[in-house]
N, C-alpha and C positions, 0 to 999 in steps of 0.2 A: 597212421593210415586210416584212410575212410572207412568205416560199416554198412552196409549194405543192412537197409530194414524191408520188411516186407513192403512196408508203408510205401516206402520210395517205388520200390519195384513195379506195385500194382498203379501210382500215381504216374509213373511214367508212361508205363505200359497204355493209362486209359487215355494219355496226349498224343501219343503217337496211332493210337488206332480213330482218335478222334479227328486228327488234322486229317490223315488220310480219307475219312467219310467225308472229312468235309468236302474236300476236294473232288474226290469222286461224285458227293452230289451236284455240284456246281456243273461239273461235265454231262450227265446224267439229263439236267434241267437245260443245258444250252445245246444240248443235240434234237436231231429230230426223229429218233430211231422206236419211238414208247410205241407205237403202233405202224407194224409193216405187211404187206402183201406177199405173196408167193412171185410175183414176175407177172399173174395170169389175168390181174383185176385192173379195172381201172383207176380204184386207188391204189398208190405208191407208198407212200409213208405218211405219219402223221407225229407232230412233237409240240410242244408247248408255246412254238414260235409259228410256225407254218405247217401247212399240209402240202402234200404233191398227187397230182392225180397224171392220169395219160389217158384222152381223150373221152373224159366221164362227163356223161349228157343222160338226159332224161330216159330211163328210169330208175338210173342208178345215183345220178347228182341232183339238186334242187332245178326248177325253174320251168318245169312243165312244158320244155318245147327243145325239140332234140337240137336247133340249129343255136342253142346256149350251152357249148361245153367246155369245160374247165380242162386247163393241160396246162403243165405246169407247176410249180410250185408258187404257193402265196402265202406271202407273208403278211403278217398283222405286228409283231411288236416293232416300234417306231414307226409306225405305216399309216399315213392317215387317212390316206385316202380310202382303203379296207375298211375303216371304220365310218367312214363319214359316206360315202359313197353309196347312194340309192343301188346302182348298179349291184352290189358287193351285199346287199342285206342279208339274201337268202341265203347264202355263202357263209355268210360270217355269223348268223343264226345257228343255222347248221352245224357247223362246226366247232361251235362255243355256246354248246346248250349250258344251262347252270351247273350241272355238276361237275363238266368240265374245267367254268372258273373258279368255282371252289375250288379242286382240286389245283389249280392251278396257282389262287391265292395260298392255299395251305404249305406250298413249296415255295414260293417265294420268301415267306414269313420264316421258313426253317430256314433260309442262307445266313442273313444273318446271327439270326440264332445259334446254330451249328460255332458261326466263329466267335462268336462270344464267349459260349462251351469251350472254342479252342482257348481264345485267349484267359480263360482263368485256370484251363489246366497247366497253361505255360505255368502261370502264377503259381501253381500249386505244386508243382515241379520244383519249379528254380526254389523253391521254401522248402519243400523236402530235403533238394541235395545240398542245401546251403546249412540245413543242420546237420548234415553229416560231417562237413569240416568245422564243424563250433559244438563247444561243451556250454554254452550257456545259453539256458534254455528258460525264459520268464513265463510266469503260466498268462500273462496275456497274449503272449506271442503265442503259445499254445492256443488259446483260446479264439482268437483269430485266423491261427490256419486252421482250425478243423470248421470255422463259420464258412470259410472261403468253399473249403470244398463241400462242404452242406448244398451251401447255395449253387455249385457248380453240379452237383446231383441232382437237383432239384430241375435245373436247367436244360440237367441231360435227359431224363426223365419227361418231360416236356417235350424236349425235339424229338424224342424219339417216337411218342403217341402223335404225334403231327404227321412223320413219315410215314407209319404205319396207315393212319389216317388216308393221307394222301394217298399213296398204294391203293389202298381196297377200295376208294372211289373211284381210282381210274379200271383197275383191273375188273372190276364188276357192272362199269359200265360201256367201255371202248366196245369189249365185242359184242354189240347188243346188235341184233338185226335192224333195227331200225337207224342206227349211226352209220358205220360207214358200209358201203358198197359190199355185196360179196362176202360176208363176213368169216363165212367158213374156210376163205383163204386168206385168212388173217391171222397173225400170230402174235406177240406181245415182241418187242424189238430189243437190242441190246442196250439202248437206255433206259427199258421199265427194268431191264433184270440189273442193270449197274444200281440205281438208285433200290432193289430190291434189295442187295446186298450191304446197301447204306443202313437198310433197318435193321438189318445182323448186325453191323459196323455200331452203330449207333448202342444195340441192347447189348452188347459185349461191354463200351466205355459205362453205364450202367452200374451192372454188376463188378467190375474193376473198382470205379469211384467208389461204391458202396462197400466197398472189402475193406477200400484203403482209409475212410470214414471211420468204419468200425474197429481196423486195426489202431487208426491214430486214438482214438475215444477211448478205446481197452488201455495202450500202454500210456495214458494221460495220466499225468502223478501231479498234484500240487507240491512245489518247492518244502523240503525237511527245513525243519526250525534248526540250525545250528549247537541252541542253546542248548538243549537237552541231547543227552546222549543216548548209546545206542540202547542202556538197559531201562531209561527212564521212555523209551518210544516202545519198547516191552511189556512195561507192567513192573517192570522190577525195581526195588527199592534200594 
């Protein structure tokens, strides 16, 4: 029968909390909910792909003349004309000041990253519970999953200052009087607070990787020499 080691337990533990982050950031980043309105403004909502407004005109939207108002949702990614489009400038200014595409490069950079994370904790996994049905154990095989999951902490450790990163760029600048309309009916929307959760999700696989690092490194034994017995591996003559 198989043994259950810590080792296993917390490696598993940090795959399954790590696929789910991933997951939910990916939802997080393809919604448009990071910044919403009460019902009362003329901005709607705002997300990483498009904004929505309802009848926002000067002096609440760009373009210094009240007969230019946006209603609607607009979108920019795949869009080219948003971007190319004289019409669309002060729009697309507006609304994708710099910190916004940082923040915006800083999450996309984490998706794949995040699955990468997943896919070595898979690794780290299937290696853990595959020594539990095998007694032979060589110290390069040892020495190689604990490299694996080094580098998978290192990795996680990384995506996780990225998220965080990304977070307090947006939450420090979204409700800024000068961005959107009305600000003080503004609230942070159910996709800042999913990907908010990512960064708990994120520093929980962390601290798990790291336990399970240091468990596999503590019970790490170089293979006993055979030849010598158990009083000569004592001291005893």
């Amino acid at each position: 029968m198989a043994k259950s080691s810590l080792h296993t337990i917390l490696i598993l533990t940090s795959f399954v909390v790590c696929i789910v982050a991933t997951i939910i950031h990916i939802v997080a980043f393809a919604t448009s909910n990071w910044l919403v309105s009460d019902g009362s403004s003329p901005f709607v909502r705002l997300g990483w792909h498009e904004a929505c407004f309802s009848n926002c005109h000067f002096p609440y939207c760009p373009g210094g003349d009240r007969d230019i108002v946006y209603n609607g949702c607009y979108v920019w990614t795949f869009n080219e004309m948003i971007m190319i489009d004289e019409r669309f400038r002060e729009i697309k200014d507006w609304l994708m000041p710099a910190w916004f595409n940082t923040a915006r490069i800083v999450f996309i950079i984490n998706i794949p990253l995040s699955m990468v994370c997943t896919i070595f904790l898979l690794a780290c996994t299937c290696w853990a519970c595959a020594n539990q049905y095998t007694t032979a154990s060589t110290r390069r095989k040892d020495i190689s999953s604990m490299a694996l999951l080094y580098v998978t902490l290192g990795l996680l450790i990384v995506s996780t200052l990225l998220n965080v990163v990304g977070i307090a760029i947006f939450s420090s600048n979204a409700p800024l009087r000068n961005y959107m309309p009305m600000p003080y009916k503004n609230h942070f929307g159910y996709s800042f607070w999913l990907d908010f959760a990512v960064c708990i999700m994120l520093g929980i696989c962390c601290i798990t990787c790291f336990l399970a690092a240091v468990a596999k490194t503590m019970h790490f034994r170089g293979p006993k020499d055979v030849r010598y017995s158990e009083d000569m591996m004592l001291g005893r003559m």
